[in-house]
C-alpha positions in Angstrom: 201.7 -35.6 -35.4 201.2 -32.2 -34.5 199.0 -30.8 -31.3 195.6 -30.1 -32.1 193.8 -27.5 -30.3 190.0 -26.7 -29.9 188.7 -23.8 -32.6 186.1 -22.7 -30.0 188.1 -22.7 -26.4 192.0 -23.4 -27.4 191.9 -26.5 -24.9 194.1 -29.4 -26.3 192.2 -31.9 -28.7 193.7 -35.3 -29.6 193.7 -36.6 -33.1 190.8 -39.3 -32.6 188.3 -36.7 -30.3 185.3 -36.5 -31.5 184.6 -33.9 -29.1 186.2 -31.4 -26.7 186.5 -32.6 -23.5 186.9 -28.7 -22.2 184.0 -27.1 -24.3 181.8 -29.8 -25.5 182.4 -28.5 -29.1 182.0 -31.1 -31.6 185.2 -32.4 -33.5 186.2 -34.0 -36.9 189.4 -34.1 -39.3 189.3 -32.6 -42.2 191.7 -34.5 -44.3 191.6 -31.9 -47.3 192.7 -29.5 -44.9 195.1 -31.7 -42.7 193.3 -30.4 -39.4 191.2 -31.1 -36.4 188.2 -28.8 -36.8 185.8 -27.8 -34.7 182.8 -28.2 -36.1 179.3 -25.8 -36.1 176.2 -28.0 -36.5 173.5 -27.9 -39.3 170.3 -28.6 -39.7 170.3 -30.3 -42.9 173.3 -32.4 -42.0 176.2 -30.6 -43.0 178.7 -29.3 -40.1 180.6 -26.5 -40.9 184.0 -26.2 -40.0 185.8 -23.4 -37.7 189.3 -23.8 -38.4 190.6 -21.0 -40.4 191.7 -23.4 -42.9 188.4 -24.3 -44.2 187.7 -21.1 -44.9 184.1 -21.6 -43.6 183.4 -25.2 -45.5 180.9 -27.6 -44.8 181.5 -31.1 -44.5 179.4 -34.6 -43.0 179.7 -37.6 -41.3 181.6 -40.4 -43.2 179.7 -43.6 -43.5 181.5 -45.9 -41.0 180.8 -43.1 -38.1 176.6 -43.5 -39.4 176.8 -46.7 -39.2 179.6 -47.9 -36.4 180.8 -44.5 -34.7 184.5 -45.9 -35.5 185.8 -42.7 -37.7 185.8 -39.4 -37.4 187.1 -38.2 -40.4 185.0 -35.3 -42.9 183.6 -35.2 -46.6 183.5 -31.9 -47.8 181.0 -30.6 -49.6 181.3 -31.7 -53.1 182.5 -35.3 -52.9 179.8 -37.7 -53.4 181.8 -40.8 -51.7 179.8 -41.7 -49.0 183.0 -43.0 -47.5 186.0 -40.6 -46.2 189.2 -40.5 -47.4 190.5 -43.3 -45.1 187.6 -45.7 -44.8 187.2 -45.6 -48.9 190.8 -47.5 -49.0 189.4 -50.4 -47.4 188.9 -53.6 -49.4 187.8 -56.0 -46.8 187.0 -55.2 -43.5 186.4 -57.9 -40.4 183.1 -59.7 -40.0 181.3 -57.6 -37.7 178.6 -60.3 -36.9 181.6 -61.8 -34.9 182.6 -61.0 -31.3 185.4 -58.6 -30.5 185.4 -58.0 -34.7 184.3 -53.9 -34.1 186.5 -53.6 -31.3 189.4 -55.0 -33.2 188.7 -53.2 -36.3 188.0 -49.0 -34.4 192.2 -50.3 -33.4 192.8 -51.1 -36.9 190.8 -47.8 -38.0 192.8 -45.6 -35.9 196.0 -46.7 -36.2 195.5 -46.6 -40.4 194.1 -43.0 -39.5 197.6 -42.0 -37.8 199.7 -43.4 -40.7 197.8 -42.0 -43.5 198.2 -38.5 -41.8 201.5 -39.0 -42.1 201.9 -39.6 -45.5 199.9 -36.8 -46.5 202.1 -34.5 -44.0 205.6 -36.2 -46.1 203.5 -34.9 -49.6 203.5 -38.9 -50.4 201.0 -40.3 -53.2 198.4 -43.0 -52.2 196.8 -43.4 -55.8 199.7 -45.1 -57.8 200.8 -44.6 -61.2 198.1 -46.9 -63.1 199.7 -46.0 -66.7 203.0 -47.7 -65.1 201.1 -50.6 -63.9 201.9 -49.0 -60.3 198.5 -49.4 -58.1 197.0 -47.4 -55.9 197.3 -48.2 -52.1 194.5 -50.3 -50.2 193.9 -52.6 -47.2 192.5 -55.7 -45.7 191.4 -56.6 -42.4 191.2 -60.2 -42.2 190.4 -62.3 -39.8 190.6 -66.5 -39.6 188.6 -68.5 -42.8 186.0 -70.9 -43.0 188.9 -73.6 -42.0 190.5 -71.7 -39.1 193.4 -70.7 -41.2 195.0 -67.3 -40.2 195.9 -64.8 -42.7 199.0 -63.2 -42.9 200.0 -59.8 -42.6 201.9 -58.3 -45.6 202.0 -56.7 -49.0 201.3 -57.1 -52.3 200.8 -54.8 -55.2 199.5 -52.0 -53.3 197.2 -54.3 -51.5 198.2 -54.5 -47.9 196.5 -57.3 -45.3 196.8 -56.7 -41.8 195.5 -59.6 -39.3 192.9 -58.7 -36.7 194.4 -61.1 -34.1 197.1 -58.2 -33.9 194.8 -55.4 -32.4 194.5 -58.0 -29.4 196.9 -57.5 -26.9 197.8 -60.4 -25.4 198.2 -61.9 -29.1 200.3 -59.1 -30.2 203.0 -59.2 -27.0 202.8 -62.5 -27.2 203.9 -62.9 -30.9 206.6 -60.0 -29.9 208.2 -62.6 -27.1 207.8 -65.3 -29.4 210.1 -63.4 -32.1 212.2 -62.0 -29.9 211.3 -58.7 -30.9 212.0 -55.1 -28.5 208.5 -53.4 -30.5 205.4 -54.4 -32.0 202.3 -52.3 -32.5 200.0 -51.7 -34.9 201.1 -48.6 -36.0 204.4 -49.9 -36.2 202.9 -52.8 -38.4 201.2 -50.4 -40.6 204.7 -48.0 -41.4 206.2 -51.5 -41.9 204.5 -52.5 -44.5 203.6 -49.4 -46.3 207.6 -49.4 -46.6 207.4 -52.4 -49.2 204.5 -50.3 -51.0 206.8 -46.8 -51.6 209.5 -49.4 -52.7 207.1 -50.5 -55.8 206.5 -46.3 -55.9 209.8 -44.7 -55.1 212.5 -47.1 -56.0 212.0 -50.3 -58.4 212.5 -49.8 -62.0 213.3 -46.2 -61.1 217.1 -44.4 -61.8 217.3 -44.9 -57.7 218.1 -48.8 -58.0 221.7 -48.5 -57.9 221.8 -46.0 -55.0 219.1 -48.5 -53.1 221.6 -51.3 -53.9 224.6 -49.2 -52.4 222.7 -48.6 -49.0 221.0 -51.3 -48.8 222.6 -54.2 -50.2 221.4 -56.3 -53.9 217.1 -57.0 -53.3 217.8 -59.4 -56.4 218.9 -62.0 -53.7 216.2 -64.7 -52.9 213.6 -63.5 -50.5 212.0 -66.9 -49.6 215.1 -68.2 -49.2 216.8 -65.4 -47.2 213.9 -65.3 -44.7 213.9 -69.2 -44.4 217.8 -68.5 -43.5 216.5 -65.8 -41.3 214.0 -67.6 -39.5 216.1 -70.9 -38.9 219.3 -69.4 -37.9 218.6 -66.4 -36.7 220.3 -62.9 -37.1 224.0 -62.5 -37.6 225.7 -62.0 -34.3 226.9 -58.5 -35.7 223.6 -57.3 -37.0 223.8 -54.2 -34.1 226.3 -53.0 -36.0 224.7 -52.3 -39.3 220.8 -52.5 -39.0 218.3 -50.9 -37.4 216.4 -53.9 -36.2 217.2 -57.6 -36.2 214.8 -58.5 -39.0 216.1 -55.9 -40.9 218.9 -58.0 -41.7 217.2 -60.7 -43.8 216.7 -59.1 -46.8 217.4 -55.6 -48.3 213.4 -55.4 -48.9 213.1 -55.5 -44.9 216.1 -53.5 -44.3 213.9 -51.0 -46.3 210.7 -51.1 -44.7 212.1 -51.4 -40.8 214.2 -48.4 -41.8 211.3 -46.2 -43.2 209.2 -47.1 -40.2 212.1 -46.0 -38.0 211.9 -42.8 -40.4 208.1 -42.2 -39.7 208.7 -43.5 -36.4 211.4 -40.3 -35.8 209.4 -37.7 -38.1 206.0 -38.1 -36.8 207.2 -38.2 -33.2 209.6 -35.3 -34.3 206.3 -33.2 -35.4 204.6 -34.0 -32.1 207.3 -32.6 -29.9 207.9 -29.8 -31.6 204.2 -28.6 -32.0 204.0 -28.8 -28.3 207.5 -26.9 -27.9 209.4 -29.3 -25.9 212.6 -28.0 -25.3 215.3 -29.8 -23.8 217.8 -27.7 -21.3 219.2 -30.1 -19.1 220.6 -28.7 -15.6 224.2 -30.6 -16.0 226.6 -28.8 -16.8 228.0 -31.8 -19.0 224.9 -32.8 -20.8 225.4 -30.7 -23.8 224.8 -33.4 -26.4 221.4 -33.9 -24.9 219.9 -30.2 -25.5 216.8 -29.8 -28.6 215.8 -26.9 -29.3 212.1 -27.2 -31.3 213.0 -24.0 -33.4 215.7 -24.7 -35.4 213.2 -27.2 -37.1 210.7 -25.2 -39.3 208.8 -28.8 -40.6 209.2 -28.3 -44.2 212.3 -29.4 -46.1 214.7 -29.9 -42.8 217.9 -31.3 -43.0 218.1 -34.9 -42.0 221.0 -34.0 -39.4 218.3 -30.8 -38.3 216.0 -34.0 -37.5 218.9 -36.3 -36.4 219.9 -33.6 -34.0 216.2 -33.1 -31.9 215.6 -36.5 -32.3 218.1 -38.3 -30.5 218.1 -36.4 -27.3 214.4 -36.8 -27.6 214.6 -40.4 -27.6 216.7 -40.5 -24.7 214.7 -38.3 -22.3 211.2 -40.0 -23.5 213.0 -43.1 -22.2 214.3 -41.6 -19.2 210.3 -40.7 -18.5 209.0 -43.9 -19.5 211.5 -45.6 -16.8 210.4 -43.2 -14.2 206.6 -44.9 -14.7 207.9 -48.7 -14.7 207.6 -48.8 -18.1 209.6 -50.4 -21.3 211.3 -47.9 -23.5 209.4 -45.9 -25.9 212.1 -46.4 -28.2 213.7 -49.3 -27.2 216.7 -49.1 -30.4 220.4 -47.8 -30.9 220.9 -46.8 -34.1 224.6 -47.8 -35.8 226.2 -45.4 -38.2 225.4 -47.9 -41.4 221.1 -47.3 -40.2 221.5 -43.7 -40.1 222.8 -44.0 -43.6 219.9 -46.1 -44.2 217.6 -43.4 -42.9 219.3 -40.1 -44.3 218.8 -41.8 -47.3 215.1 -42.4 -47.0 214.6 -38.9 -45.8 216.1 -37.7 -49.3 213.9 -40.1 -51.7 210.9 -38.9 -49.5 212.2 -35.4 -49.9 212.6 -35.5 -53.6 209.3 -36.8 -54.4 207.3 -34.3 -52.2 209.3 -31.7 -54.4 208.6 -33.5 -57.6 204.8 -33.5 -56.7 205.0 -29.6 -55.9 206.7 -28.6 -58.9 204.4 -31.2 -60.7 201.1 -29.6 -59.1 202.5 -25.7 -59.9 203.5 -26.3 -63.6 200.0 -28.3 -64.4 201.7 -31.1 -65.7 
C-alpha cells in the first residue's frame, strides 16, 4: 500500500485515519479514486474531497461509520447504496448484541479494507462473470451457532467465511503453534483465501489449465483426501525445497492460494516501500546483493525479476529491523527456486488480466 499524505498540511496519514493527527483535517478513502482524501465539510452532509483526484467531488459517510464508526471509506455523489464499496460485500456480519463481536469485526473490517485495495491496485475484478456462472465475490463473518459449533474459515463460490475467533489474539497465535505454522494473520487469511476465489476467475475452465498443472502440479487429485494425508502425516520432509509454505504442499489448490498470498504479500509491501523511497545502500563493501533501489520500479506493468530484485533485500533488512526490537521476522520464509516459479507465474496471469480489462474498458466491449 502506498503512503498517504494529508491534502491540507502534507503530514503522513495512514490508510484507516479518519483524521490527521498533524492538522485535524478530516479523512476518508475514496475507493473510486483509490486515495486518502482530505475531506472539506458540508452542511447538508456531503464532504467534499481535496485530493486532486476527485476533481472537487463530494461524497458521505458509509452506513457502518453512522451507525458503528468501524469504516471509513466514501460514497460519491451519485450512488444510492447506502453502504460503501467494502461494507456492501458483506453477507453476514457478527452478532453485535454479543461481547467483543464489534471489536472483533472493526479487525475484520480493516483487514478486508487493506486486501480489497489491493485488488483494485492489481486491476483485479470483484463482480464475477454471472453469464459463466462465475459469482461475484462476498464475505461472512461468523461467529459460534446456536449449538456452540465453530465455523470454518474458507471458500466457496465466491462466498468467503472468515471466523471471528481469528481477530482474537491469543486464539489466533494459539491456532499458529498448534499447526506449526511461522505466520498467521488476518490479512494473511484474507489473501489466502481470496487465492481459491481468482482460481474459479483466472484459471479453471480457462486455456490456463495446462500451464497451472505444469507449475503447480494436477488439482484433479482428491482434495479431501490429500489434506486428510496432509493433516495426519504431515509435510514431506523435502517440502523447503519446492513450496513456499508447508501447507502449500497438500494440494495444488493450496499451493495456489499460499503462493498468491506470498504475491500480495511481496507487491503490496513492495508498493509501501517504495512510496516512501526506501532505498537500500548498505556500507559493506561486500553487500552488493542487498542494495534496492525504489526507482527502477515505476508500479505499473514491472517485471517480476524488477519486483524479485527490491523485494528480497527488502525482506532481509525488515528482518534485520524486526530483530533489533525483539521481535519475530516480518517475513519469516525462504523462498526455493520451484516457489518463485510459482509466483512469476502468478504475477503474469494477474498481469494479463489487468491488461485484458484495459483493453476491454478502451475498446467498449
Amino acid at each position: 500500500m502506498k503512503a498517504f499524505h494529508c491534502d491540507r498540511c502534507g503530514g503522513l496519514v495512514y490508510f484507516e485515519n479518519v483524521q490527521c493527527l498533524n492538522c485535524g483535517r478530516k479523512l476518508g478513502f475514496l475507493p473510486d479514486c483509490g486515495d486518502l482524501s482530505a475531506l472539506e465539510p458540508g452542511h447538508d452532509g456531503w464532504d467534499r474531497a481535496l485530493t486532486p483526484r476527485a476533481q472537487g467531488a463530494r461524497y458521505r459517510r458509509c452506513r457502518n461509520d453512522l451507525d458503528h464508526h468501524l469504516c471509513n471509506w466514501r460514497i460519491p455523489e451519485g450512488d444510492p447504496h447506502a453502504y460503501c464499496r467494502s461494507c456492501r460485500l458483506n453477507e453476514v456480519i457478527p452478532d453485535l448484541d454479543l461481547p467483543g463481536n464489534l471489536e472483533r469485526w472493526r479487525k475484520l473490517e480493516a483487514a478486508k479494507r487493506r486486501i480489497l485495495y489491493s485488488l483494485g491496485q492489481l486491476g483485479l475484478p470483484l463482480g464475477g462473470v454471472p453469464a459463466e456462472n462465475r459469482p461475484a465475490l462476498r464475505f461472512r463473518f461468523l461467529g459460534p451457532d446456536a449449538y456452540g459449533a465453530l465455523p470454518l474459515t474458507g471458500h466457496f463460490s465466491g462466498l468467503i467465511t472468515i471466523n471471528i475467533a481469528e481477530a482474537d489474539d491469543d486464539q489466533r497465535e494459539g491456532q499458529r503453534i498448534r499447526l506449526h505454522e511461522t505466520y498467521r494473520t488476518l490479512l494473511g487469511h484474507l489473501r489466502h483465501e481470496i487465492a481459491h476465489y481468482y482460481w474459479e476467475q483466472l484459471i479453471s475452465w480457462t486455456s490456463r489449465i495446462p500451464a497451472f498443472r505444469r507449475v503447480f502440479g494436477n488439482e484433479e487429485q482428491n482434495y479431501e483426501e490429500s489434506l486428510g494425508r496432509y493433516y495426519f502425516y504431515g509435510p514431506a520432509a523435502n517440502w523447503p525445497d519446492h513450496f513456499v509454505s508447508a501447507y502449500a504442499s497438500a494440494h495444488p489448490w493450496e499451493d495456489w492460494a499460499e503462493t498468491w498470498a506470498h504475491y500480495l504479500h511481496m507487491s503490496d509491501t513492495v508498493e509501501t516501500a517504495t512510496s516512501l523511497g526506501v532505498m537500500l545502500r548498505p556500507t559493506h563493501p561486500d553487500a552488493a546483493s542487498m542494495q534496492a533501489n525504489p526507482a527502477l520500479l515505476t508500479g505499473q506493468d514491472d517485471p517480476f525479476d524488477s519486483i524479485l530484485a527490491y523485494w528480497l533485500p527488502l525482506t532481509r533488512a525488515l528482518n534485520s529491523l524486526n530483530r533489533g526490537m525483539g521481535l519475530p521476522d516480518l517475513y519469516p520464509f525462504v523462498l526455493p527456486k520451484p516457489a518463485l516459479e510459482k509466483l512469476r507465474f502468478v504475477h503474469e496471469v494477474i498481469r494479463a488480466s489487468r491488461n485484458n480489462r484495459i483493453h476491454t474498458l478502451r475498446s467498449g466491449s
